[in-house]
N, C-alpha and C positions, 0 to 999 in steps of 0.2 A: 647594697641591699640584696637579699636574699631572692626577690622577684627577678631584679635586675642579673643577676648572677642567672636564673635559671631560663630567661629570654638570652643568654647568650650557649649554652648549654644547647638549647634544644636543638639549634641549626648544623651541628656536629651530630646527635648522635643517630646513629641507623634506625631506619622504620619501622615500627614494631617494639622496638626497645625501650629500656629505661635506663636513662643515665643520670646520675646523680653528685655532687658534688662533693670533696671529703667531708666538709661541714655535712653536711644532710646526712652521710655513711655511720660516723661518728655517732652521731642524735641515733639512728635506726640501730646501733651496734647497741648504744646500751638501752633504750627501751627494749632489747632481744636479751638483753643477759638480764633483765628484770624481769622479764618474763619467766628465763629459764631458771631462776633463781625463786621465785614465787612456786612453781610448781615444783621444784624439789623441796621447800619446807611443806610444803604438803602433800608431799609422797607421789604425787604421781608423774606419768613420762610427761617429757616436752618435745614439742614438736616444731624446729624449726621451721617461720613463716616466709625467709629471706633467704637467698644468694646473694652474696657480694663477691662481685669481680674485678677488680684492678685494670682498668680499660686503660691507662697511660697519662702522661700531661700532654692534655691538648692544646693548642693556642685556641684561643675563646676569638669570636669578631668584633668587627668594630674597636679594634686595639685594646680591650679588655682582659690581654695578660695572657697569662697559661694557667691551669686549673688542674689539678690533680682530679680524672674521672674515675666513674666506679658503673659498671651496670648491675643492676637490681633484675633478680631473676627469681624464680616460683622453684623451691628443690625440686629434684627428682621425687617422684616416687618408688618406694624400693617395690622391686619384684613381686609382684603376685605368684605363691606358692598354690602349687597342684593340692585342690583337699583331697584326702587321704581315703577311700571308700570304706565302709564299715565291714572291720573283718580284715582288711589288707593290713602288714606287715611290712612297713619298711626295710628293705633286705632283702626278701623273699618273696618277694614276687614277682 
């Protein structure tokens, strides 16, 4: 079971973090491209909500096998650009 699966998950992964299992990656990969797919038939940007990182196959406890892991992470946000003062000329000034 899917509870069971992630009571064996949690004692593996680092504090702070979120790890998840390929099943679980899967399920979030395509509610992400349903998303990204709904907002381009209506013209506007999409914003991904999700990091997905390839953490390795771990051995799970209590002899519950190996697991292919993933950590789930928040994107970066891109850079904050300098606003531009009224009257400046990029190039020339």
């Amino acid at each position: 079971s899917n509870v069971n699966r992630a009571a064996r998950i949690e004692p593996i992964s680092v504090p702070g973090k979120i790890y998840a299992s390929e099943q679980f990656v899967a399920l979030l990969t395509a509610e992400e491209s349903a998303h990204r797919h709904e907002a381009f038939l209506r013209g506007g940007d999409y914003v991904e909500r999700y990091v997905v990182e390839y953490v390795g196959v771990q051995v799970l406890p209590k002899g519950f096998g190996e697991q292919a892991i993933y950590m789930i992470g928040q994107p970066q946000a891109a850079p904050a650009q300098e606003p531009i003062a009224p009257g400046w000329v990029a190039g020339l000034g």
